[in-house]
N, C-alpha and C positions, 0 to 999 in steps of 0.2 A: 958710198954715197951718204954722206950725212943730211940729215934733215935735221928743220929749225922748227924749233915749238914756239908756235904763237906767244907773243908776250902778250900779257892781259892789259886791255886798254882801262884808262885812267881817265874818269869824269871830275871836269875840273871843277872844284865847288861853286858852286851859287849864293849867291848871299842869301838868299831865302831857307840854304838849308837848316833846320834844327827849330825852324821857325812853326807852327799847329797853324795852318790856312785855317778859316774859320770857315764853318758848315754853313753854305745856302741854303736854307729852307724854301719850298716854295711856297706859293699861295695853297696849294690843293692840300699840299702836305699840311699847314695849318690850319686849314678849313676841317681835316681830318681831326689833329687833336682837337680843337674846338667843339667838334660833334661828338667824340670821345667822352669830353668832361662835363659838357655842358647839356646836353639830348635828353639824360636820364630827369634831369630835372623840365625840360621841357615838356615830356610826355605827362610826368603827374602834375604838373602846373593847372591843367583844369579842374582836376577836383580841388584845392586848396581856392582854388581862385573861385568857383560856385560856391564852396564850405564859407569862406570867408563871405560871400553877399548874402548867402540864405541862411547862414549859421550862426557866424560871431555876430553881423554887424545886426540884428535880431536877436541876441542877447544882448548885447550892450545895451541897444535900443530901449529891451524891455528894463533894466536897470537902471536909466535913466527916468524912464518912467513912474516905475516904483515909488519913486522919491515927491512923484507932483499930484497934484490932485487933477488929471489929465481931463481935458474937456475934450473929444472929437470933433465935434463941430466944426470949432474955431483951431484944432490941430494944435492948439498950444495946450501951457501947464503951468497951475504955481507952487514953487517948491515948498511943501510941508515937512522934508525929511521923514523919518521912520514914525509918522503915525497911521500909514497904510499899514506897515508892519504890526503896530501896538494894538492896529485894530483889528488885524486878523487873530490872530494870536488869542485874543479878547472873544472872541467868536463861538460859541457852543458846538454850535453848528460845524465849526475847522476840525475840533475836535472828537467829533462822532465820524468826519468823513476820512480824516487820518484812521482811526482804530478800523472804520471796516474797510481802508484802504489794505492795512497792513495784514486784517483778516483774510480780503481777500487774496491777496499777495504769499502769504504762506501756506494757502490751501491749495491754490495755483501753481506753483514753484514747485516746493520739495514733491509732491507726485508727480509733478511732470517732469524732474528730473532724473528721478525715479527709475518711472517707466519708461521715460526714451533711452540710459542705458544699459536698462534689461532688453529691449528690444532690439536696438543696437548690436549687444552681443550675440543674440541668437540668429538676426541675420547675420553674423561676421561669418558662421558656423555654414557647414558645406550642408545646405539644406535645398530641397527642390525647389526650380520657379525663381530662383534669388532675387531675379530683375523686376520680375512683377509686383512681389513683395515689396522689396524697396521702391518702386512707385506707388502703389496702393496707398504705403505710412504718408504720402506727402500729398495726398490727394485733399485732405482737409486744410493743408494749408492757402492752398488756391481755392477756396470758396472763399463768397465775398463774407466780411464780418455781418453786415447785415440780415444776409441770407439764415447764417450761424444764428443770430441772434433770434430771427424768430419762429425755426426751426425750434431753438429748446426751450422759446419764451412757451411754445406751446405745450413740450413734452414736459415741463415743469408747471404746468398751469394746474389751480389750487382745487376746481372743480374734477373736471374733466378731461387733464393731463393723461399723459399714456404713464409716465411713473406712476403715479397713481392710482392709476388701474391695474397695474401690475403688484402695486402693496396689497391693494382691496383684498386682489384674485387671492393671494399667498395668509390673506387674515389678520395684514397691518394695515393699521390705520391710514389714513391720509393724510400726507404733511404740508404743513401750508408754507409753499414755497416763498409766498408773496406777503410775507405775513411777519413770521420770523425771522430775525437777523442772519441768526448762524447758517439755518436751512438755504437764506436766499444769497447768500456767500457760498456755502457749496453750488448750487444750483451754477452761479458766475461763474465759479472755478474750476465747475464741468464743461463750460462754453469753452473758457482759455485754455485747458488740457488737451482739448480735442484739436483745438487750429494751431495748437504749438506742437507738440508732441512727435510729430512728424519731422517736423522743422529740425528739432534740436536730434533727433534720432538720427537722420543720415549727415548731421554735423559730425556727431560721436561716430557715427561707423567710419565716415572717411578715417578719422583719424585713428581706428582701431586696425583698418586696415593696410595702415602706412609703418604700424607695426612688424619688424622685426621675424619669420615666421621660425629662426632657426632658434632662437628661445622656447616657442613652444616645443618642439623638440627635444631641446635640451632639455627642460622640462618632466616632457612623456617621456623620455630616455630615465629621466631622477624618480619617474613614481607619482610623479606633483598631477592631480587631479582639475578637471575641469573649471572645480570652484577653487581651489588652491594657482591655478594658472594666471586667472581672473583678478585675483586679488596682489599675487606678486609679479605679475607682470602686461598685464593689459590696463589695471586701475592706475598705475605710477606712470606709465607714458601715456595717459589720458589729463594729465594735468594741467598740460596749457591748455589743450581744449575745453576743460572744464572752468578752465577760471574765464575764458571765451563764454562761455555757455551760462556760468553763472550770473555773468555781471551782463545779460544782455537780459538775460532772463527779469533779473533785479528794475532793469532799467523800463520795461515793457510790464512788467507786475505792477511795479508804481504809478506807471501813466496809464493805468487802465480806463477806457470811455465806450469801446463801443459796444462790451458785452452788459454795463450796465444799464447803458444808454436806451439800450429797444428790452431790457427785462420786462418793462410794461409800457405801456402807451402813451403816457405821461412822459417816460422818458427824466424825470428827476427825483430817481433815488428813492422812490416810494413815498408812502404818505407818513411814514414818521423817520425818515432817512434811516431804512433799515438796509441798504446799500448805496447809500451817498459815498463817493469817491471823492478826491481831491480835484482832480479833472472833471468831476460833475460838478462840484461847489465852484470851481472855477470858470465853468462856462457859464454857469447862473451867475454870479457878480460880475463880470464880464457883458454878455449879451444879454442877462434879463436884468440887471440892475444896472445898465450903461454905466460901471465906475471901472474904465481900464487902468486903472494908477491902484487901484487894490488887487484888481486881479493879476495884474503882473507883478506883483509885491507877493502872491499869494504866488506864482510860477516861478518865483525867484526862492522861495520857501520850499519847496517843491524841489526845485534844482538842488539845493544843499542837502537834503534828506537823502533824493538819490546816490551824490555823490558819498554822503557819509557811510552810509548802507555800502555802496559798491565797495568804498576801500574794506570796511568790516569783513565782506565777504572775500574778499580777496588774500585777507590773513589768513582765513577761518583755512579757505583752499589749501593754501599754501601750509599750513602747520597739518590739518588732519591726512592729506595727498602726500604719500614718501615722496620726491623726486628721484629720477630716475637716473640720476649721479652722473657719470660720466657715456654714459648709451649714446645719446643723439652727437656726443664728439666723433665718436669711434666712426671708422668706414664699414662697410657693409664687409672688407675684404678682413677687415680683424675682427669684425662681429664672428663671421663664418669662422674662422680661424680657433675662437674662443668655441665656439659651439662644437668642434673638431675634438678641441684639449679636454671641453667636456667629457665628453662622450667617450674618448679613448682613458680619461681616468676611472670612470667609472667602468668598462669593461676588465680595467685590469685589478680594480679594487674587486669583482666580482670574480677574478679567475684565481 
């Protein structure tokens, strides 16, 4: 009996064959990439778009301004160009309220960067309580400025202040807060230490804590001590934080107002501007000299100083702060990996 093997059947071609049908997308499918590419800018669009009404067009505004001898009344202005500028500039006064601007600004700054990250580091450290601590440090920054203000208007007061009483007690003199420049510049920049300090400390810790912990190991594995860890490896991945930190810092030292502002009762800068700011001479040409076309010639002055300041300091960061090279590329899986080769080199250099 022979049997017959199927012969293979033959489809007979199509003219369509060799032909790419083109892909029907549907609607949903398009609606999808469209949410895809387009969503992420939808979600930030409200802050640029508030930034933009309450930010830029409020600078612009004020630089328009600058330029008129601006009448509020009548809402208009006539253009004088840069003699708002010629006359500030011109002013005694601008330049007594720059210098104890700048006074108070570096009395303010460098200690309270200081000490937020000395403290910083020591809560990073396995200490008791951790959480309490780090709420405590931020408890001054939720008091109101005002509160602040005259809370130390009084612990600095020149009679019968409580620092004062504590010099007496110990057989120094009394120092007249309100009186001398330099003293009532510290005094302010004991007010701004206390309600920032907090602030900028659990900024640095987050980001001390986002640190790497198989370095410190590798480290203690090398012999590298506490303040030897700190310096080569906690101070160099604190570098974008700190250039964060510095230029906010900078931006907040120079617009200072409300710790000057209730130092006394008056409220302007003392009787021979022994703590006149730039935002104190600015609110007085402004609301007690009604001339808004200098004072925003005088905010526009103000605006460039900061900005020049911030870049400075942003150099200064960036040369004295090593970077941290190639660290934040690496995965966490080569980090470990390296921390491994460490440690196994050094056991066999030791055996």
């Amino acid at each position: 009996m022979t049997t017959t093997q199927p012969r293979p059947t033959t489809r007979a071609p199509r003219p369509d064959d060799g032909i790419r049908q083109p892909r029907v997308i549907s609607f949903s499918q398009k609606l999808s990439k469209w949410d895809l590419r387009f969503s992420p800018y939808l979600y930030i669009s409200p802050f640029f778009i508030m930034f933009a009404i309450v930010g830029l067009f409020p600078i612009a505004y004020t630089a328009v301004i600058s330029f008129m001898d601006w009448d509020l009344i009548r809402n208009e202005g006539e253009f004088i160009g840069f003699d708002q500028y010629i006359w500030i500039l011109s002013q005694p006064h601008f330049w007594t309220a720059l210098r104890n601007t700048f006074s108070i600004f570096l009395l303010s700054s460098v200690p309270q960067l200081v000490l937020a990250i000395f403290i910083a580091a020591v809560l990073d450290r396995n200490i008791r309580a951790k959480t309490f601590w780090r709420m405590a440090v931020l408890v001054p920054y939720v008091v109101a400025p005002i509160a602040v203000g005259l809370i130390f208007n009084a612990m600095f007061a020149d009679q019968s202040g409580f620092i004062n009483g504590i010099l007496q007690s110990i057989g120094i003199g009394a120092i007249p807060w309100h009186v001398e420049p330099f003293w009532s510049h510290v005094a302010i920049a004991t007010m701004v230490n206390y309600r920032w300090m907090g602030y900028n400390t659990l900024i640095l810790l987050a980001a001390m804590q986002a640190v790497n912990r198989d370095f410190y190991e590798a480290a203690t594995v090398d012999g590298a001590g506490p303040i030897r860890q700190f310096f080569s490896i906690t101070l160099p991945s604190l570098k974008p934080t700190l250039i964060f930190v510095i230029i906010t810092a900078t931006i907040g030292g120079l617009q200072i107002f409300d710790e000057p502002r209730v130092f006394d009762q008056a409220g302007r800068g003392g009787s021979a501007q022994q703590w006149l700011t730039i935002t104190l001479y600015l609110y007085d040409v402004g609301w007690g000299q009604w001339n808004f076309g200098r004072a925003a010639a005088m905010a526009w002055i103000l605006f460039i100083i900061i900005l020049l300041i911030g870049l400075l300091n942003l150099i200064i960061t960036r040369t004295l702060v090593r970077d941290e090279g190639l660290r934040r590329e690496l995965s966490k899986r080569q980090q470990r990996e390296q921390a491994k080769q460490a440690r196994r080199a050094l056991k066999e250099t030791q055996a």
